[in-house]
C-alpha positions in Angstrom: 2.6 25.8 -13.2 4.7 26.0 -10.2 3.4 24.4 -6.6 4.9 24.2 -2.9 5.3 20.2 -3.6 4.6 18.4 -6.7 4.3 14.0 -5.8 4.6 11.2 -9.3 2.7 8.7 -9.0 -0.8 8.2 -7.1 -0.7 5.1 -4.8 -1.2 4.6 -1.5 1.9 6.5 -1.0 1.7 9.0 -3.3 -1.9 10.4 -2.6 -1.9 9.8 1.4 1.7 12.0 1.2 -0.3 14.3 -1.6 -3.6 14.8 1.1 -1.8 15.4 4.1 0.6 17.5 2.8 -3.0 20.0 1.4 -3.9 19.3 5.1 -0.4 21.1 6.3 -1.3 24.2 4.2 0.4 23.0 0.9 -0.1 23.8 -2.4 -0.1 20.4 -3.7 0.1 18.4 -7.5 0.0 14.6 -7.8 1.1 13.2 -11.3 -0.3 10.0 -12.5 0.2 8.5 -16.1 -2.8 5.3 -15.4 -5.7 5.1 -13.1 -5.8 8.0 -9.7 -5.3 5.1 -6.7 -2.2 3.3 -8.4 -1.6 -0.4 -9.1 -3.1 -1.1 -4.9 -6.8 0.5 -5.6 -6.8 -1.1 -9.1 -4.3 -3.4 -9.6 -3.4 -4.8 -5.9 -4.9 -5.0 -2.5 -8.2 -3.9 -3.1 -9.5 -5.5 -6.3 -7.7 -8.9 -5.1 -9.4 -8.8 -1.7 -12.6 -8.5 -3.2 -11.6 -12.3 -5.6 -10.4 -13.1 -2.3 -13.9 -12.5 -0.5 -16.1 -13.8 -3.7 -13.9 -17.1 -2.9 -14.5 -17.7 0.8 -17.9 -16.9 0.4 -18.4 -19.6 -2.0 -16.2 -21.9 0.4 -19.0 -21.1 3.0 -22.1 -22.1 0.7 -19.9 -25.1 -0.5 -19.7 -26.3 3.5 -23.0 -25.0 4.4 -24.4 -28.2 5.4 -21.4 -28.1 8.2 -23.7 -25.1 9.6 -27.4 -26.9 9.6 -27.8 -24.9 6.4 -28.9 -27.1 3.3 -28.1 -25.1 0.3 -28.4 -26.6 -3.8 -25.6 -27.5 -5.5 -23.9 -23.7 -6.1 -21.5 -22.6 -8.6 -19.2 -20.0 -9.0 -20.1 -17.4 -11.9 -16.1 -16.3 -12.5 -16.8 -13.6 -15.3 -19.4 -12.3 -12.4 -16.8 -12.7 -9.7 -14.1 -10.7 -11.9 -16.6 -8.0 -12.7 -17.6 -7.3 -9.2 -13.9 -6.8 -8.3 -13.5 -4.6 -11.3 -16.5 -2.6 -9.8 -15.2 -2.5 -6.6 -11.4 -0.9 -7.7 -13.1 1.5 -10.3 -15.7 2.6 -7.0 -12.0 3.0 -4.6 -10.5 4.5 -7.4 -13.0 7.1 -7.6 -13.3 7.8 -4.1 -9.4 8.8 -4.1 -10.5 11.0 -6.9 -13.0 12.9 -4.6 -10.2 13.2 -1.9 -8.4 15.1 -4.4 -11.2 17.5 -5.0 -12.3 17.8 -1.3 -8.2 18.5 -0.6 -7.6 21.3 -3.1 -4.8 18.7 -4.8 -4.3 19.5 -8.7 -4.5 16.5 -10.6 -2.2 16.1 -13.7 -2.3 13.0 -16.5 0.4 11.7 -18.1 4.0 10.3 -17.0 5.9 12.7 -15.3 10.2 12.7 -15.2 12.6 15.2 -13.4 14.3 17.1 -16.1 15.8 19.7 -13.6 16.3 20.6 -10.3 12.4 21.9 -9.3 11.2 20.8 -12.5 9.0 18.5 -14.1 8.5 17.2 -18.4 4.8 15.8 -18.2 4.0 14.1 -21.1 0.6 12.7 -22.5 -0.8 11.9 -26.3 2.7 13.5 -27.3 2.0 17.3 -25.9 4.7 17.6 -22.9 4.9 21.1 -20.5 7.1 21.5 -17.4 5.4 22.0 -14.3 7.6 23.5 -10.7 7.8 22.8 -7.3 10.1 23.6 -4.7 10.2 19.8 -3.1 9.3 16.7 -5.5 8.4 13.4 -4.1 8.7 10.4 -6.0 6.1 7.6 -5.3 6.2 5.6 -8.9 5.9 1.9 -7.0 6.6 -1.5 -8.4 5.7 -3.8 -11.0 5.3 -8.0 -11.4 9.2 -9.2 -11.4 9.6 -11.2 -14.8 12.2 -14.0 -14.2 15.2 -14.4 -16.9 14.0 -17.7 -18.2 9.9 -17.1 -18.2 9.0 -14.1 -20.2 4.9 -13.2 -19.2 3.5 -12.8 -22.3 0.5 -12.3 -20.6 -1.7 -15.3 -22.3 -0.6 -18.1 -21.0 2.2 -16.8 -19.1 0.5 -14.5 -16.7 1.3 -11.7 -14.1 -0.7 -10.7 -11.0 -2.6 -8.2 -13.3 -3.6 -10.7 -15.7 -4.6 -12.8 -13.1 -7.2 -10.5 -11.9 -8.8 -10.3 -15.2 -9.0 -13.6 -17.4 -11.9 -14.4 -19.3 -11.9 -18.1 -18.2 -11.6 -19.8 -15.3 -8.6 -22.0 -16.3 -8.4 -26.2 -15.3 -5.0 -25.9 -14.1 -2.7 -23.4 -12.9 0.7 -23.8 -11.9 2.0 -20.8 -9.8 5.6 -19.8 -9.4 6.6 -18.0 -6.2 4.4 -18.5 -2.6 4.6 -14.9 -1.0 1.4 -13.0 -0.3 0.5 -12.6 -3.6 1.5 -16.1 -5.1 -0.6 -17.8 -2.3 -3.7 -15.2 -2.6 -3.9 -16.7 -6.0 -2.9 -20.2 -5.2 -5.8 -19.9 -2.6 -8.5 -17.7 -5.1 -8.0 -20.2 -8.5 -8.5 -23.5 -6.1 -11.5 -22.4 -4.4 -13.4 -21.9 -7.3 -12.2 -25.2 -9.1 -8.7 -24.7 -10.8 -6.2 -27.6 -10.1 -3.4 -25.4 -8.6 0.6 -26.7 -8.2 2.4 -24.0 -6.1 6.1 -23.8 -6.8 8.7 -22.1 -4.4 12.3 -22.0 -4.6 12.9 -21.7 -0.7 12.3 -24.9 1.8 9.2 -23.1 3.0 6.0 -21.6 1.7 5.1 -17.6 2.8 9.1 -18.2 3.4 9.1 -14.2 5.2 7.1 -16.0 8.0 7.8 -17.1 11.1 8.0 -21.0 10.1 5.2 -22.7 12.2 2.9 -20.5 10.4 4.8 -21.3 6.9 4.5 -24.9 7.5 1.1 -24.7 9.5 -0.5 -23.1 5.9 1.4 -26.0 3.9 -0.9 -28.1 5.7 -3.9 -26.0 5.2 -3.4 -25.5 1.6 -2.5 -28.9 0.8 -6.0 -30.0 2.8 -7.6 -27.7 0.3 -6.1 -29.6 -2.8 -3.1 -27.7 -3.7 0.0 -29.7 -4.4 2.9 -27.7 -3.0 6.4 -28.4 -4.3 9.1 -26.7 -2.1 12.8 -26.6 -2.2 11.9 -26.3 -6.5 12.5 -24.0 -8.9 10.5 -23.7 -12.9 13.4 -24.0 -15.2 11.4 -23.3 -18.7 8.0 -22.7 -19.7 7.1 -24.0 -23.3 3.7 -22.7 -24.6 3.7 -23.9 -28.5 1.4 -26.5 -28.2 -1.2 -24.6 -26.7 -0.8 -25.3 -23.1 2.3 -24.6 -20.9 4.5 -27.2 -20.8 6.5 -26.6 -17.4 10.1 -28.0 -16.4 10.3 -28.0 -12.6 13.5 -29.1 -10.7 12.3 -30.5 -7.3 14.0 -32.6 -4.5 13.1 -35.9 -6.0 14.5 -34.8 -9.9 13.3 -33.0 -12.5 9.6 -33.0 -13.8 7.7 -32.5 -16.9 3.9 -30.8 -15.6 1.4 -29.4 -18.3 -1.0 -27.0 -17.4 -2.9 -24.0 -19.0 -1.6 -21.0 -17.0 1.1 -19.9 -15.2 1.3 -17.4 -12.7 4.2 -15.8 -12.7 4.5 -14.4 -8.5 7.9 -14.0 -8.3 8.1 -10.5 -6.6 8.3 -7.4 -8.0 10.7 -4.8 -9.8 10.5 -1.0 -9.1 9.6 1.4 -11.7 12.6 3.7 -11.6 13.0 4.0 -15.5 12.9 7.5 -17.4 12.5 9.4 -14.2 15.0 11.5 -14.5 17.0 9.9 -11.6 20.0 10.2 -14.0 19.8 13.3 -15.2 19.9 15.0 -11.7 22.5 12.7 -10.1 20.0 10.7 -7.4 21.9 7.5 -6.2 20.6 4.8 -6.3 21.6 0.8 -4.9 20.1 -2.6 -6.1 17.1 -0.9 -7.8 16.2 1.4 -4.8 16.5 5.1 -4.4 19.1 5.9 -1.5 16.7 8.1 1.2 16.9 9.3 5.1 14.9 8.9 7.6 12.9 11.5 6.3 13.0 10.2 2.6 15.1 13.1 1.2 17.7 12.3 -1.5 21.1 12.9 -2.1 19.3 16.1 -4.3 18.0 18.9 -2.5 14.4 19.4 -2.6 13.5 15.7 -4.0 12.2 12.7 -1.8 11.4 9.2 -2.6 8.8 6.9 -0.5 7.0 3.5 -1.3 8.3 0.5 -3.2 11.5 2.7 -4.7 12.9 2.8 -1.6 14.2 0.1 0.7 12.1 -1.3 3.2 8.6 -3.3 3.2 7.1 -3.3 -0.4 3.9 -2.5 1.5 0.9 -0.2 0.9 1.0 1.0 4.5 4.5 1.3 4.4 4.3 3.9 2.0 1.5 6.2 3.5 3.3 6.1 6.3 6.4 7.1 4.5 4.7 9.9 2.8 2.7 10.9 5.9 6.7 11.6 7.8 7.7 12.3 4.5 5.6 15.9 4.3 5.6 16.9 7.6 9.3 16.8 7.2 8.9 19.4 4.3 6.0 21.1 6.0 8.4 22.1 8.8 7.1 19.7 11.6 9.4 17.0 13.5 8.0 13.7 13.0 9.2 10.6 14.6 11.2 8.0 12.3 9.7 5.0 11.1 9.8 1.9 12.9 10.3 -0.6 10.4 10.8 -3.3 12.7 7.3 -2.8 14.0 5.4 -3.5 10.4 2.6 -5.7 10.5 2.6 -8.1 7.1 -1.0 -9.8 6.2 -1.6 -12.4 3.9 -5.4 -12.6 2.9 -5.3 -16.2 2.0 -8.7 -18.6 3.9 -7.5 -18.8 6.7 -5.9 -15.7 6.8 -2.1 -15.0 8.2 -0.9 -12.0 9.5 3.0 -11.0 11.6 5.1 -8.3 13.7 8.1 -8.4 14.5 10.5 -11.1 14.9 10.4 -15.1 14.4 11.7 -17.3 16.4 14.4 -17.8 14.6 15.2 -14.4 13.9 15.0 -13.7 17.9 17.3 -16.8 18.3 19.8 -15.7 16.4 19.9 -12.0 17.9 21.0 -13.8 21.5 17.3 -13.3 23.2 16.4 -15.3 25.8 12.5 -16.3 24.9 9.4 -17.0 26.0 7.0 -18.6 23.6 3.5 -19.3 23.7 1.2 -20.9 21.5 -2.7 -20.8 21.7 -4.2 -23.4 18.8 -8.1 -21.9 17.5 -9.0 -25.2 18.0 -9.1 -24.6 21.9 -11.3 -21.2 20.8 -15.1 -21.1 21.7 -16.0 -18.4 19.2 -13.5 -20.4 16.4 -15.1 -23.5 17.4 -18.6 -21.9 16.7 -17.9 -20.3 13.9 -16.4 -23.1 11.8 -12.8 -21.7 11.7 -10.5 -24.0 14.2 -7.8 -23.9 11.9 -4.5 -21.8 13.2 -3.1 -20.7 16.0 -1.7 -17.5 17.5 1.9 -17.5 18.6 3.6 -14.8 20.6 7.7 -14.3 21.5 8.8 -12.4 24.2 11.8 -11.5 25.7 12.3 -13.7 28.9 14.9 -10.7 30.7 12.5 -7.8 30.2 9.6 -9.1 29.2 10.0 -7.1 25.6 7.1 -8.5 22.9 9.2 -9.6 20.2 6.8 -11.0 17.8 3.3 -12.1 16.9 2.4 -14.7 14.3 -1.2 -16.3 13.4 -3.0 -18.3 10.9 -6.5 -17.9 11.1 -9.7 -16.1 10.2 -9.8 -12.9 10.1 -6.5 -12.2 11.9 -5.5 -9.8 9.6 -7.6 -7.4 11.7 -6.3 -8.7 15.2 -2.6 -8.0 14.7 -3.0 -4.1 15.3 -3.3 -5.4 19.0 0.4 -6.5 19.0 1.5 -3.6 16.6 0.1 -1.1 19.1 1.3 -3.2 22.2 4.9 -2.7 20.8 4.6 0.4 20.1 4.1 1.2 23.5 6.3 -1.1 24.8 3.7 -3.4 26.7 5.4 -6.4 28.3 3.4 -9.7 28.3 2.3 -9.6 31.9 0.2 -6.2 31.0 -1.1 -8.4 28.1 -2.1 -11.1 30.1 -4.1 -8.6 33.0 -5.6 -7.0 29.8 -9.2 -8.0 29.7 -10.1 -9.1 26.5 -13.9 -9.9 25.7 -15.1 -13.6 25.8 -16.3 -15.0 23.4 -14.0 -14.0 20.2 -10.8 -14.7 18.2 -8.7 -11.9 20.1 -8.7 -13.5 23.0 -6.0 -16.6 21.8 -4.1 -13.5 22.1 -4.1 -13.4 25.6 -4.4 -16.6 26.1 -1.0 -17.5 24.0 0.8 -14.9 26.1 -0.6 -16.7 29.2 0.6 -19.8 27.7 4.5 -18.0 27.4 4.4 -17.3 31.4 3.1 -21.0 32.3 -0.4 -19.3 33.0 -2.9 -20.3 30.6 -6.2 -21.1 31.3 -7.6 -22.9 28.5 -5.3 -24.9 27.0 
């Protein structure tokens, strides 16, 4: 079959680019070899937010007392807790699948690899056919990274997929790696009563962070009973005993630590293989494919967006990628993305969320800074809601008043950060934030109050 545009691979790139470009008047296909949604609706953020909620919530009935509530001793069901997540990706998933209905969008199973210029070998259960387009956009996303020296064998030695999905909820878990998705876990398996050891290579945890907030949830997670060994790197894993018998190299000397699963988090690896890339002459550098502005290749005709290209490894990243992406191809004239105004969330309890630069990152750039800080503690809705943990901290440009960055730990500021992406978008200076009513009581307001703090104007602190 031949089609104005033709996109591999269904994630959150693949079928926001696949829907928008139906909305533009296309005549649109979306290949996808697994599950319609990708690895984010099944695999990623959605099924992992929903361990993620089943976890706080039982954090909240364990310290229900705190709130007047007397509650019996509860427990956590974990094969319950896995199957609700299960249900709640399959549900996502097949709400993506209705979008594709409700867009006109031809759906096509099986794996999908350029063979020639405007053409594409689909193959599934053996029976391949070619399908056409005039523009091709590639959206196959990533996978768990597998270090060198710790093959996941996916028993004891686990990725982020497996980790979504076991049987049992283990006694100890030793996890390698403290980004996003090594501390989710960290965060998931110790609230519901696995021993966890986190294990990161770099002298800070969440090391992308700005580092009071790396060093902030150190102290949060380590309150919570999670031993945290930084500056320390797994060496070997030995599982022919039954457990995992885990070398570690840390500050103090090597050590010997026995657990029953590990959790490989180590990043991930994009899925370039058999796509064709080869065979049609797309460059490529350090496992990414080489795009514009616009996501166009070296190739006429074929784009690339998401995880395959370089930039944030994030699920909005890539819709927004594949949103420019197709009004490029569609003929419209859409503004660049602004990758230095990407906001990064980390859906640990309490939650962390960023934009823009750190401190030290501003620092070394030459900027003259103002900093404030506004703790939860000094909050009246955190304070009545249990949640004094954090703190918001905001970096502006002392010259021209420029917001540089935003950085918190706390609850639920994954959905106050928007504020500062939006803010910078329209380049809002810190004096507009501060004569910015914000509504009393809530969380947003530290907000306000830490840019108050950076022009010696606070109120509550």
């Amino acid at each position: 079959m031949t089609f104005d545009l033709i996109v591999i691979g269904s994630g959150p790139g693949g079928y926001v680019a696949a829907i928008r470009a139906s909305q533009l008047g296309l005549n649109v296909a979306i290949i996808e070899k697994a599950e319609i949604g990708g690895i984010c609706l099944n695999w990623g953020c959605i099924p992992t937010k929903a361990l993620l909620k089943s976890a706080q919530v039982f954090e909240y009935i364990t310290h229900a007392k705190d709130y007047g509530i007397l509650v019996p001793e509860a427990s956590a069901d974990f094969g319950a807790v896995v199957a609700r997540s299960r249900n709640v990706a399959t549900n996502m998933s097949k709400g993506v699948q209705f979008l594709m209905k409700k867009n006109k969008i031809t759906v096509i199973n099986g794996y999908g690899k350029l063979v020639t210029k405007g053409k594409i070998e689909v193959e599934k259960d053996g029976i391949k056919e070619i399908h056409e387009a005039k523009n091709i956009i590639l959206a196959t996303g990533a996978r768990s990274r597998e270090l060198p020296n710790i093959k996941i064998d996916g028993k004891k030695i686990i990725g982020y997929r497996e980790a979504m999905v076991l049987t049992e909820l283990p006694k100890t878990m030793i996890v390698i790696g403290s980004g996003a998705i090594g501390t989710e876990f960290a965060y998931f398996y110790n609230a519901l009563g696995t021993k966890v050891t986190l294990v990161e290579f770099l002298p800070n945890i969440l090391p992308v962070e700005d580092e009071d907030v790396s060093k902030a949830m150190e102290k949060i997670l380590k309150s919570k009973g999670i031993e945290i060994l930084t500056a320390s790197s797994v060496e070997s894993v030995d599982t022919s005993n039954g457990l995992c018998k885990v070398k570690i190299n840390t500050p103090k000397g090597e050590e010997i630590r026995e657990c029953e699963i590990v959790l490989s988090a180590a990043g991930v690896q994009t899925n370039l293989e058999n796509l064709g890339l080869e065979t049609l002459g797309i460059k490529t550098d350090k496992g990414k494919i080489v795009v514009n502005e616009f996501y166009q290749t070296n190739v006429e005709g074929v784009h690339a967006i998401g995880d395959i290209v370089s930039g944030q490894a994030l699920a909005h990243v890539a819709s927004a990628e594949g949103i420019i992406c197709v009004e490029k191809i569609a003929g419209h004239h859409p503004e660049p993305l602004d990758y230095n105004n990407i906001p990064g969330c980390t859906y640990c309890w309490p939650e962390v969320a960023s934009v823009g630069l750190t401190e030290k990152q501003a620092r070394e750039k030459g900027y003259e800074l103002k900093i404030g800080k506004f703790p939860f503690a000094a909050s009246g809705k955190a304070s009545a809601s249990g949640a004094k943990d954090g703190f918001v901290k905001v970096i502006f440009d002392a010259k021209y008043g420029e917001w540089l960055g935003c950085h918190m730990v706390g609850a639920n500021v994954t959905e106050m950060i928007a504020e500062a992406v939006v803010a910078r978008k329209l380049e809002t200076t810190g004096q507009e934030i501060i004569k910015s009513v914000h509504p009393h009581p809530t969380m947003s307001e530290a907000i306000m109050e830490a840019t108050a703090a950076a022009y010696d104007e606070v109120i509550h602190l």
